[in-house]
MILUMDREN-738560 format. One line per field, with one value per residue (C-alpha): residue in three letters; chain; x, y, z. Coordinates in Angstrom, 2 decimals. Layout:
type	ALA	...
mol	A	...
east	X	...
north	Y	...
up	Z	...
//
This chain:
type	UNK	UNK	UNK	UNK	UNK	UNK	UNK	UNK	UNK	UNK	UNK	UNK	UNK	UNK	UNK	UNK	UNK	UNK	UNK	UNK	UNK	UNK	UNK	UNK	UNK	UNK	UNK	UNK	UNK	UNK	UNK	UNK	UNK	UNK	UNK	UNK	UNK	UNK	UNK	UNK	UNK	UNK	UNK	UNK	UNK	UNK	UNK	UNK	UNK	UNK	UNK	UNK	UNK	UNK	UNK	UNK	UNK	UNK	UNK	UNK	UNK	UNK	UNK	UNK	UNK	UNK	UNK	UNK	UNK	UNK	UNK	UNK	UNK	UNK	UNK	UNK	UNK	UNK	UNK	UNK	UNK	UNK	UNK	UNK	UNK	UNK	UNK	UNK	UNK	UNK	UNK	UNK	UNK	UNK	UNK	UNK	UNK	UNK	UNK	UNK	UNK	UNK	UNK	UNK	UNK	UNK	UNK	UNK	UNK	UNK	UNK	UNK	UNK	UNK	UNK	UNK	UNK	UNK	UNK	UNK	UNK	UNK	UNK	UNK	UNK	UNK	UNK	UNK	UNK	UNK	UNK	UNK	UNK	UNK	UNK	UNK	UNK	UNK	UNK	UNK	UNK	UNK	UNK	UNK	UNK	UNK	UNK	UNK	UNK	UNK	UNK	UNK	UNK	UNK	UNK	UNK	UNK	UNK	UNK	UNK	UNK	UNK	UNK	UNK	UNK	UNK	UNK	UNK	UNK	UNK	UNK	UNK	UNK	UNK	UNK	UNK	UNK	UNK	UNK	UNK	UNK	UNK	UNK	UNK	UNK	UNK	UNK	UNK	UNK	UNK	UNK	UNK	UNK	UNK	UNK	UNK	UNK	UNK	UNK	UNK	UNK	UNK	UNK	UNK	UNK	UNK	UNK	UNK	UNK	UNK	UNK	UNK	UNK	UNK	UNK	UNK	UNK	UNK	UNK	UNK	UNK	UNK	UNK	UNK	UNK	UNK	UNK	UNK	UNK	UNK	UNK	UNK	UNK	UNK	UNK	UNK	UNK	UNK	UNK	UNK	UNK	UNK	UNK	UNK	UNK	UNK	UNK	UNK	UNK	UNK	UNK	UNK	UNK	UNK	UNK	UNK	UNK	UNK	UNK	UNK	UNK	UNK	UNK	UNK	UNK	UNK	UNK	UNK	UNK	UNK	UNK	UNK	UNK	UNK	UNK	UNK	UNK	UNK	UNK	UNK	UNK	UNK	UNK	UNK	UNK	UNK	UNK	UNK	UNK	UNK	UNK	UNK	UNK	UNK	UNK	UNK	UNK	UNK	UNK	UNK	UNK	UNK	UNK	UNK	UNK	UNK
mol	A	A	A	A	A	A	A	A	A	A	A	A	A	A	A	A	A	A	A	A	A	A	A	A	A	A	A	A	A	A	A	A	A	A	A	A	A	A	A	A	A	A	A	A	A	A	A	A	A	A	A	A	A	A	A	A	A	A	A	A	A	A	A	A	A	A	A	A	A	A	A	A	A	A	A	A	A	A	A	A	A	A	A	A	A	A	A	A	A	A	A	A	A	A	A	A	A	A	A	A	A	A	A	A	A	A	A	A	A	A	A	A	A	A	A	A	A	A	A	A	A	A	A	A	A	A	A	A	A	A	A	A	A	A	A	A	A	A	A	A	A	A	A	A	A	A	A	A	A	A	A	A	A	A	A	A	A	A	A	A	A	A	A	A	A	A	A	A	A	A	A	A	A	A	A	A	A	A	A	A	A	A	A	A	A	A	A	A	A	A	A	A	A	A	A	A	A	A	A	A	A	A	A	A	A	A	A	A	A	A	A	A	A	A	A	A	A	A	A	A	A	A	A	A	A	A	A	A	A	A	A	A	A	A	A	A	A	A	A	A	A	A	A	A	A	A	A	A	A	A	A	A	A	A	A	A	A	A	A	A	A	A	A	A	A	A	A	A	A	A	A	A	A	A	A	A	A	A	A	A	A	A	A	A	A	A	A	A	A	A	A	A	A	A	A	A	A	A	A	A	A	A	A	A	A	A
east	3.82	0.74	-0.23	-1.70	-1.34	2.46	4.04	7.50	9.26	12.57	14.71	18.17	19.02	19.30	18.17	14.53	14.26	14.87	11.86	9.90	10.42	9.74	6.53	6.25	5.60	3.85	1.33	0.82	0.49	-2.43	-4.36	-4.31	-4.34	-7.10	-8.48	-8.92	-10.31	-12.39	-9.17	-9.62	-5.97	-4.51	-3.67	-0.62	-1.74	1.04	-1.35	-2.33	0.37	4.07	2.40	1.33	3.80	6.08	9.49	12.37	14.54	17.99	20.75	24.30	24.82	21.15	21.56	24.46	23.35	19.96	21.91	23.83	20.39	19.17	21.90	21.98	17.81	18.51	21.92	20.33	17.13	18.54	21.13	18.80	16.39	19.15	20.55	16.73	14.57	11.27	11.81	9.34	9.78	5.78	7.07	10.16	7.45	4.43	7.09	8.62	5.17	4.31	7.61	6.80	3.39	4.88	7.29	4.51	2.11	2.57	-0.75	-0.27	0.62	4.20	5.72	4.40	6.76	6.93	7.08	9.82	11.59	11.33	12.28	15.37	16.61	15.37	17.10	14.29	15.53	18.35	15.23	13.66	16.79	17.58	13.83	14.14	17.67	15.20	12.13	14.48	16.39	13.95	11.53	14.88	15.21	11.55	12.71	10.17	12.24	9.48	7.34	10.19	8.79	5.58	6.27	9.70	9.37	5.33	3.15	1.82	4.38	4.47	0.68	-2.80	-2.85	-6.78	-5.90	-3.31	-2.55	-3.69	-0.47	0.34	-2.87	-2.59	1.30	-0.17	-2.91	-0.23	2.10	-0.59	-1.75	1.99	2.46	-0.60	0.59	4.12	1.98	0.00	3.22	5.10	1.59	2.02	6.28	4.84	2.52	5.87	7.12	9.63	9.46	11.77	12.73	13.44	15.33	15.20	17.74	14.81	11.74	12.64	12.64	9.42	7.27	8.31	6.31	3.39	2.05	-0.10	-3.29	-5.28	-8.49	-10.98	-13.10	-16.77	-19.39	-23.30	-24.43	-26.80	-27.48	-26.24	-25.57	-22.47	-23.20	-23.76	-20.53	-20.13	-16.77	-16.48	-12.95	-10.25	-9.01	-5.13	-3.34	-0.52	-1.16	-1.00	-3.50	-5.75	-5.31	-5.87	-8.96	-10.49	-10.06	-11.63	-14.47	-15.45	-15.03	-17.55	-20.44	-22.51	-22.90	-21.20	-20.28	-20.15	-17.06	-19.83	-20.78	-17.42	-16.73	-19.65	-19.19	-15.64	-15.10	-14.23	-15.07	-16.12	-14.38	-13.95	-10.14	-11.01	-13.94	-11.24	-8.35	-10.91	-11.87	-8.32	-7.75	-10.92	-9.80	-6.10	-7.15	-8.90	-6.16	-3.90	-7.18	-7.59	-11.43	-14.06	-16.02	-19.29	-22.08	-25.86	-27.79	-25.12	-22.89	-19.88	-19.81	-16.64	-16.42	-14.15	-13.55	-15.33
north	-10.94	-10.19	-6.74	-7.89	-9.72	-9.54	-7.89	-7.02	-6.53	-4.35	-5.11	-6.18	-7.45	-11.51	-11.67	-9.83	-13.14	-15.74	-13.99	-13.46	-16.96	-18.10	-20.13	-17.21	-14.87	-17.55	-17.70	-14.47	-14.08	-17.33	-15.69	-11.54	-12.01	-13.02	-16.17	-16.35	-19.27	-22.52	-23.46	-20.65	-20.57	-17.78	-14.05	-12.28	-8.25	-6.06	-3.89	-6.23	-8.88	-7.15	-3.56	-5.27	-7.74	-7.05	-8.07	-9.27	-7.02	-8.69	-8.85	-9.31	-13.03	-13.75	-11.37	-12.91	-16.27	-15.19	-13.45	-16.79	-18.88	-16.37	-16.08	-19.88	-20.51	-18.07	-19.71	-22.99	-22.28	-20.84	-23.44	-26.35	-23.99	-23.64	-27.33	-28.57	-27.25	-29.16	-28.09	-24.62	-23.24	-24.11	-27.78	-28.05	-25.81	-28.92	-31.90	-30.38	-29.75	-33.67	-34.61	-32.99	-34.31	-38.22	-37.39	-36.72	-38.83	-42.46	-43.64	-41.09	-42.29	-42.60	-39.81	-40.47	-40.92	-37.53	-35.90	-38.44	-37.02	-33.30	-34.46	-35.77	-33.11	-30.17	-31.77	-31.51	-32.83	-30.10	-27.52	-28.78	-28.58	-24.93	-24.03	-25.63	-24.23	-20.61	-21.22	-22.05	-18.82	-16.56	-17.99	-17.74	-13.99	-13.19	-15.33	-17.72	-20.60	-22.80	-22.85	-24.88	-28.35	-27.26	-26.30	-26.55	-29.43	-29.80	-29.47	-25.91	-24.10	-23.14	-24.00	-23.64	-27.11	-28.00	-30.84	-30.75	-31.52	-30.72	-29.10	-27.78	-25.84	-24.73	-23.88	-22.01	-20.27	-19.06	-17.70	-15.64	-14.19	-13.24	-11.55	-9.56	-8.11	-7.31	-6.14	-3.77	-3.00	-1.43	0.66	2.50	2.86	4.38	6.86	7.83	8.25	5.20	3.58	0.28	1.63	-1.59	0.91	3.96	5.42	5.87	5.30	8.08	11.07	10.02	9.21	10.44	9.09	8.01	4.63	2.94	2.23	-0.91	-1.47	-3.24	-6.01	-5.77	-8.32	-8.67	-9.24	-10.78	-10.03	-12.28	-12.89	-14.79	-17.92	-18.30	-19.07	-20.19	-18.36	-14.92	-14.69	-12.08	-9.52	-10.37	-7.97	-9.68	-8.03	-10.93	-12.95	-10.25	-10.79	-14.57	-14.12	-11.87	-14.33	-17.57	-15.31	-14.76	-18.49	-19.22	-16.54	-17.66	-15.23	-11.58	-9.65	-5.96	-4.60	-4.06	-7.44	-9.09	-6.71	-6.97	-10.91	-10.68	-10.29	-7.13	-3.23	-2.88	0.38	2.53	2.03	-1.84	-1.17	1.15	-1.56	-4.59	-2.36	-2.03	-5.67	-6.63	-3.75	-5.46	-9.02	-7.36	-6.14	-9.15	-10.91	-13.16	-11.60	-9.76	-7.05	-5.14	-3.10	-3.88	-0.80	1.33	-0.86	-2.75	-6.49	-9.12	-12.55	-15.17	-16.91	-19.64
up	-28.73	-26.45	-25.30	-22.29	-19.07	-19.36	-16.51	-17.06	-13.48	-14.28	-11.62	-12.44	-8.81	-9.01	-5.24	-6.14	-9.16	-6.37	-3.87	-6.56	-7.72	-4.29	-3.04	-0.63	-3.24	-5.48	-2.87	-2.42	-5.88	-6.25	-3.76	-4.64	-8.24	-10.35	-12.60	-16.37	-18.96	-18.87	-16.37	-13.94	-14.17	-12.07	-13.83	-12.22	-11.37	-10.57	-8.40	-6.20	-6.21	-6.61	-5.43	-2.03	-1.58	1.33	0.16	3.16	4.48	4.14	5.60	3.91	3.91	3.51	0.09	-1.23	-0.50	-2.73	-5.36	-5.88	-6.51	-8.83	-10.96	-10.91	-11.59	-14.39	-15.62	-15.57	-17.50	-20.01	-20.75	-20.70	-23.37	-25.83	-25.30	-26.28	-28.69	-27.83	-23.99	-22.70	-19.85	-19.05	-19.91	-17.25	-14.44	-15.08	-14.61	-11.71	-10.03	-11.01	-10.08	-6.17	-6.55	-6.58	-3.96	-2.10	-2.62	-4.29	-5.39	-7.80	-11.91	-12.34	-15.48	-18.86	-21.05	-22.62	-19.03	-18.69	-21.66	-20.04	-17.09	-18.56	-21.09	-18.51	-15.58	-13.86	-10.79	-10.54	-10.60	-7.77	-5.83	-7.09	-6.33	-2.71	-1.80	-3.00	-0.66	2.17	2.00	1.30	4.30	6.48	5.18	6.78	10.06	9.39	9.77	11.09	7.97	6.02	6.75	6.18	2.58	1.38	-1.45	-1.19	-4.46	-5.48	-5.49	-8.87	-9.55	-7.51	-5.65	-4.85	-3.15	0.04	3.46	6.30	7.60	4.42	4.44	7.64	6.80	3.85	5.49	8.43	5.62	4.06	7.81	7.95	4.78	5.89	9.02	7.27	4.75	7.26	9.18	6.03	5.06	8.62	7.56	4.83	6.38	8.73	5.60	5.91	1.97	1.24	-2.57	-4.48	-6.90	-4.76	-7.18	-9.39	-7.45	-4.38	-7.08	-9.01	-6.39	-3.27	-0.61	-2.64	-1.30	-3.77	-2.35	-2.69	-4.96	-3.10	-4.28	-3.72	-3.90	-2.57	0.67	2.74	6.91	9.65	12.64	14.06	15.52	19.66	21.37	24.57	25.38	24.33	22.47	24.09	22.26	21.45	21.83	19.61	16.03	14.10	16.72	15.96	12.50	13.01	15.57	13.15	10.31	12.03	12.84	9.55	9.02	11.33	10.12	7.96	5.66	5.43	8.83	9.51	11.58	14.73	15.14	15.08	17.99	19.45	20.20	21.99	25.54	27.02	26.74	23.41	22.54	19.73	19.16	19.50	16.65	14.81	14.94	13.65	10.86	10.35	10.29	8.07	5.08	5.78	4.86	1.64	0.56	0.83	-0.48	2.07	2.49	0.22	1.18	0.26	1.33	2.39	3.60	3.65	5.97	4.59	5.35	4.82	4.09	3.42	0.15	-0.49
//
């Protein structure tokens, strides 16, 4: 048994295995946590994955209806384990991301014929319904209905996908801006003093109102300057636009921006609130690991991931 980079999540509640086994969470996961091996496969960190990740509030039916799939997923695996020997649970998770990558795309080589076999004894097909029934429900529970298209059945939701859409990026990309405001919205519940206990009988009276905070990820810098553009950008004052404004900005620099010059190149009174608030929104999207961040000359600087 390994010491190390297993994260045991104690929570007994069959609704928290059907978010966490969402692509919402998946995703949020792929891009907070880290990379590991020749592979770069991804590394699950509590810290920065299930410490930041804003779990739905939900209401009755939409708990009962995820409390269902999870007791199902976790019925179903386990049967289909004991039924076959040769069958892992990494097995039944690769055919079921090859069987989503052929539904979506049929130049793509058919199953070989031992993914056939898994497919077969892991009822593989079952899985993907279970898993799609999941991400359905639990993007419903956050009342982000319109995503579902987007990403409901698509490749890489288990695994990193390199290669995607166009819309699914962009789907993808628009998930992870949400889960950063929600992110930033239940930081300032916190600071009210407002925590969503996921077992409050036990969390409340050992923490309190402790909010974890965030380890940020540095990295070197260079100067720039944001390119010319023709059209100063307005200031949203829609959170999330800000969030998204802020975001294609850093896109478009070149190399590593301070806080100032993003300010500096939209339209309006450039303010100190308005200074504050994109400072805000930069140390947001490091936390949810969207950006990086580090210092040259004593000034911090973000960029995107390349």
């Amino acid at each position: 048994m390994p010491d190390t980079k297993v994260v045991a999540i104690t929570l007994s509640q069959p609704e928290a295995l059907s978010v966490l086994s969402s692509r919402v969470h998946i995703a949020f996961a792929i891009a907070r946590g880290g990379r590991q091996g020749v592979g770069n496969d991804p590394v699950y960190q509590h810290s920065d994955t299930f410490n930041c990740f804003p779990f739905p509030s939900l209401n009755p039916a939409i708990a009962e209806q995820l409390r269902a799939l999870g007791e199902r997923l976790d019925t179903f695996r386990k049967e289909r384990l004991a039924e076959h020997d040769f069958l892992t649970m990494t097995d039944m998770y690769n055919v079921l991301e090859r069987l989503r990558e052929l539904e979506n795309d049929d130049e793509l080589p058919p199953l070989t014929d031992v993914e056939r076999d898994v497919h077969q004894a892991g009822l593989i097909s079952i899985l993907k319904q279970i898993h799609d029934d999941i991400d359905r429900t639990v993007l419903a529970a956050y009342g982000w209905e319109d995503l579902i298209p987007s990403l409901v059945g698509r490749p890489g939701a288990t695994l990193p996908l390199p290669h995607k859409s166009s819309e699914q990026a962009m789907a993808e990309d628009e998930l992870l801006s949400r889960l950063t405001l929600l992110n930033h919205e239940r930081a300032a519940e916190e600071k009210q003093g407002l925590v969503r206990w996921l077992r409050p009988e036990y969390q409340s009276g050992k923490l309190g109102i402790k909010v974890p905070v965030a380890v940020e990820e540095h990295a070197g810098t260079l100067d720039v300057t944001l390119p010319d553009i023709l059209e100063r950008p307005k200031w949203p004052t829609d959170g999330l636009e800000q969030i998204r404004l802020v975001r294609d900005l850093l896109a478009k620099a070149p190399s590593p921006a301070a806080p100032d010059v993003i300010a500096g190149i939209l339209d309006g009174r450039n303010t100190s609130r308005r200074r504050e608030r994109i400072a805000e929104v930069l140390d947001t999207l490091v936390a949810t690991g969207l950006a990086r961040t580090g210092e040259h000359e004593g000034q911090k600087r973000y960029f995107l991931p390349r």
